[in-house]
C-alpha positions in Angstrom: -10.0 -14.8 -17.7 -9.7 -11.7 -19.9 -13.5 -11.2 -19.9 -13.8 -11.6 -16.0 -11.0 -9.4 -15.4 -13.1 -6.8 -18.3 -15.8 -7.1 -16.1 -14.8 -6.7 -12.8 -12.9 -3.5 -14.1 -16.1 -2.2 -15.8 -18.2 -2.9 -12.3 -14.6 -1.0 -10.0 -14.6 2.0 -12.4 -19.0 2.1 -12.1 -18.7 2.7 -8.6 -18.2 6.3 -6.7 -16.2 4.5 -3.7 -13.6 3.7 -6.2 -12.8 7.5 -7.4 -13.1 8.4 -3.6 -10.0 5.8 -2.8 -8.6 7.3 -5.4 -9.1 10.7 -4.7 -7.6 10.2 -1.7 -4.6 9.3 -2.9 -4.5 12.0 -5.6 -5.3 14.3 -2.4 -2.0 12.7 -0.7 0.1 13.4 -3.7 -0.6 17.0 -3.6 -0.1 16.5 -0.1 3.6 15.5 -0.9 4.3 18.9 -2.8 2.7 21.0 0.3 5.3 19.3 2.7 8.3 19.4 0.0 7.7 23.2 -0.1 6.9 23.6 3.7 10.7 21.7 3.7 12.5 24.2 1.7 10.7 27.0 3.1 11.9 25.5 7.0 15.2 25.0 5.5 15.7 28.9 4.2 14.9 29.8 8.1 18.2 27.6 9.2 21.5 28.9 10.1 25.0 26.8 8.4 25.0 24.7 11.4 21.7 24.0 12.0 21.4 23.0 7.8 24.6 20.5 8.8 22.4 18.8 10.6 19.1 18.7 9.6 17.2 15.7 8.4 14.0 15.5 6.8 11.7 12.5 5.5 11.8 11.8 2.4 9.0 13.8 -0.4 7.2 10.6 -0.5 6.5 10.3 3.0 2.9 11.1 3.1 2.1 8.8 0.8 3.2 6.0 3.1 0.2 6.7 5.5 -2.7 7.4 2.6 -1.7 4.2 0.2 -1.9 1.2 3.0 -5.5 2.7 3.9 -6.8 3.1 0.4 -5.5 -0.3 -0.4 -7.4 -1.9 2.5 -10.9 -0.3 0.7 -10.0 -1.1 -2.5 -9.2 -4.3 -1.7 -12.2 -5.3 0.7 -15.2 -3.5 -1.4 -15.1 -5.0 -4.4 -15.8 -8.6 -2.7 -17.6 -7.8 0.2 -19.8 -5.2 -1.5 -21.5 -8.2 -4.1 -22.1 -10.1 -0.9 -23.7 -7.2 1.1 -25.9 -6.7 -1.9 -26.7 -9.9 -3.2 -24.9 -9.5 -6.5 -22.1 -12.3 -6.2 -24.9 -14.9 -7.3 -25.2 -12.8 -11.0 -21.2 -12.9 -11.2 -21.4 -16.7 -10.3 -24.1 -17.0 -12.4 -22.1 -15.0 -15.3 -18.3 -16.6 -14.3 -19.5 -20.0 -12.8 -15.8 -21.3 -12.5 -15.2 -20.0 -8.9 -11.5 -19.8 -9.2 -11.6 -17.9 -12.5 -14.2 -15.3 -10.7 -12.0 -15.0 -7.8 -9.1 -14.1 -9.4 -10.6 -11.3 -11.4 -11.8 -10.0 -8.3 -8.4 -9.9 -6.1 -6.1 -9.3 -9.9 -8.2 -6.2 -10.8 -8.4 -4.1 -7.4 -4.3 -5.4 -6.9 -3.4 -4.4 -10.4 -5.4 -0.4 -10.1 -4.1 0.2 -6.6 -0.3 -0.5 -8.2 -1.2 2.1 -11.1 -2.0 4.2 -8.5 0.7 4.2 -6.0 3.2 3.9 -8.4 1.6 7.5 -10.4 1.4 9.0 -7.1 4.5 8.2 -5.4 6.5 9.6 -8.9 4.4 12.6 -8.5 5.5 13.4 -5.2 9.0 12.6 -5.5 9.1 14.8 -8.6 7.0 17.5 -6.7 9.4 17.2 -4.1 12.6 17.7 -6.1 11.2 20.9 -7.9 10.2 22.4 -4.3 13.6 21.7 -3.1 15.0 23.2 -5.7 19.1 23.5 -5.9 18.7 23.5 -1.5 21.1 20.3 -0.8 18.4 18.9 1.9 19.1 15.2 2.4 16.1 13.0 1.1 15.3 15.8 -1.9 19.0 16.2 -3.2 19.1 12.7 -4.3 18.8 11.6 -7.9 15.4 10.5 -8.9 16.9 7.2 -10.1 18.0 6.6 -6.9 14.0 7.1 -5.7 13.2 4.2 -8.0 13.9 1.3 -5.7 12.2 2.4 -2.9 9.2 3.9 -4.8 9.1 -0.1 -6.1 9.2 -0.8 -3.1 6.1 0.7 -1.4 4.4 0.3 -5.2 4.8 -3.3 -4.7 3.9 -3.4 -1.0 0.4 -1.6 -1.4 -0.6 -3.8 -4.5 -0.1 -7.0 -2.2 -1.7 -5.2 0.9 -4.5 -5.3 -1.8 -4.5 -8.7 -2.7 -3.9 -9.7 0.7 -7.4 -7.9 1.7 -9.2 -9.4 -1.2 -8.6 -12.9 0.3 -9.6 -11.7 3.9 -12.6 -10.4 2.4 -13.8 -13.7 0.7 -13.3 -15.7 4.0 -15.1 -12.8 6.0 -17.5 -11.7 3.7 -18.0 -7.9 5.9 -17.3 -5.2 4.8 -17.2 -3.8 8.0 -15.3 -7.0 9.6 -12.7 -6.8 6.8 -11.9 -3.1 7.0 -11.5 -3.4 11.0 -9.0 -6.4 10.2 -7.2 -4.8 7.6 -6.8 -1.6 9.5 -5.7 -3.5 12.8 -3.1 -5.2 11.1 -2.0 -2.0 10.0 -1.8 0.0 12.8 -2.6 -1.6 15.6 -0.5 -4.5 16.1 2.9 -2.3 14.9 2.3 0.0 18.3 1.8 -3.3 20.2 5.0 -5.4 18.9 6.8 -2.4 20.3 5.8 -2.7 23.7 7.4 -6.0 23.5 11.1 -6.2 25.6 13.8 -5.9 23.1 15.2 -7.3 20.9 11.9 -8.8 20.4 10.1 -5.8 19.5 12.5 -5.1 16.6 12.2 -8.6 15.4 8.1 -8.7 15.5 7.9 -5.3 14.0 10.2 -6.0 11.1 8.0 -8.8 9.4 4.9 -6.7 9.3 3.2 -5.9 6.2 3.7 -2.4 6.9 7.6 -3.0 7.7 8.3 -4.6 4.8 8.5 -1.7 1.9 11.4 -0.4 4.3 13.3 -3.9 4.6 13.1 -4.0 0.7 14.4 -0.8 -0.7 16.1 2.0 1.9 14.7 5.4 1.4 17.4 8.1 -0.2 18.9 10.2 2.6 17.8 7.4 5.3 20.3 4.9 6.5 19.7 0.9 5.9 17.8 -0.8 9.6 20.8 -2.8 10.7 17.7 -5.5 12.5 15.2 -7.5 11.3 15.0 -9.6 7.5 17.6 -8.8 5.0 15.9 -6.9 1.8 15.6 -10.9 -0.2 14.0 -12.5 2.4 11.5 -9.7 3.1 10.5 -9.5 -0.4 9.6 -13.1 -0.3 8.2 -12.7 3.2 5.6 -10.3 1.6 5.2 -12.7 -1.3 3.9 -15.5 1.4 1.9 -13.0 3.0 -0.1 -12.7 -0.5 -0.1 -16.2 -1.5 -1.1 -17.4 1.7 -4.0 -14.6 2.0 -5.1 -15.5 -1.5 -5.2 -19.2 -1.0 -7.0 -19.5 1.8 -9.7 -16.8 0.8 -10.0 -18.9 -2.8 -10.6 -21.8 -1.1 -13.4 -20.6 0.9 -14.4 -18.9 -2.0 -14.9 -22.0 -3.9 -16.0 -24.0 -1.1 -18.8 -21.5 0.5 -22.7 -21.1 -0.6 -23.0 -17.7 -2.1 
């Protein structure tokens, strides 16, 4: 398993599509310090009372548009890629066990997107902080310790959006067809759960994928969503999600022609 995982890390890190995800999310965490400095510089413009009452998102917040795309990419393009090109019959030929194969190939994408998010997202936050400064604006006041659980949080949220995709790509074997899926499920079918009637729409939109990093952990300065899945059961909820998405696409995996 070590030398398939090797290997399929030596084949993500050959590729330029895999510095451009990542540049993108380097490019988002930079994006964090422009708005934490646009913040503090919008916050010297306030009178008293209008600083009572202002509320800003947290330092992180760009991050949480960038990471759920990247993840879809870097989870779909390692798979679909080989069988675009022709190359999954020299991996099978190299890792014949299917399973084994398989796993390196949803572990290794899962395992650098949660490097990733979890550099950038401390980057940001810590960004953040030093633009704000000693300016007691809610969401860059707080302690970074108390940024850990959500930063977790969304860490652990884009790493499964990444497994997730992995096992849609084995079953759909498109590149194309995969990314369209992934990026539906993203951010189409949130907009359309909230034309349902309440309280339906509130329930729908709560067990999401993209939901679920908010269920979890609260962001600082944010107040806990009194609706939808405690922060236990959403945790496991996203836990299915992977499991389920990574057992059906290893099954058709193992069971497909090549």
């Amino acid at each position: 398993m070590i030398d398939a995982m090797a290997a399929e890390w030596h084949k993500l890190r050959s590729v330029r599509s895999t510095f451009a995800v990542l540049g993108v999310v380097a490019a988002f965490a930079l994006l964090c310090a422009v708005w934490s400095l646009y913040a503090a510089r919008y916050w010297d413009g306030l009178s008293q009372a209008r600083r009572a009452t202002f509320r800003s998102a947290p330092p992180e917040q760009p991050l949480s548009i960038a990471l759920p795309v990247c993840a879809v990419l870097l989870g779909a393009l390692p798979m679909t890629s080989e069988y675009a090109s022709g190359m999954i019959r020299t991996s099978l030929a190299a890792v014949p066990r299917r399973p084994m194969l398989f796993s390196a190939k949803a572990a290794v994408p899962g395992i650098a997107m949660f490097a990733a998010a979890l550099a950038s997202l401390t980057a940001g936050v810590l960004a953040g902080k030093a633009a704000a400064g000693g300016r007691p604006i809610r969401a860059f006041d707080a302690p970074f310790l108390d940024h850990v659980p959500y930063l977790l949080a969304m860490t652990v949220t884009t790493a499964a959006v990444t497994l997730m995709t992995a096992g849609l790509a084995a079953v759909l074997r498109s590149t194309a067809g995969t990314i369209t899926t992934g990026m539906a499920v993203l951010f189409v079918v949130p907009p359309v759960a909230n034309l349902l009637p309440d309280p339906w729409s509130e329930r729908v939109w709560s067990v999401l994928p993209t939901a679920l990093a908010d269920r979890i952990a609260t962001p600082p300065g944010t107040s806990p969503a009194r609706d939808g899945l405690p922060p236990v059961a959403s945790a496991l909820l996203l836990a299915a999600y992977v499991l389920v998405a990574l057992g059906v696409g290893a099954r058709v995996f193992a069971r497909r022609d090549a």
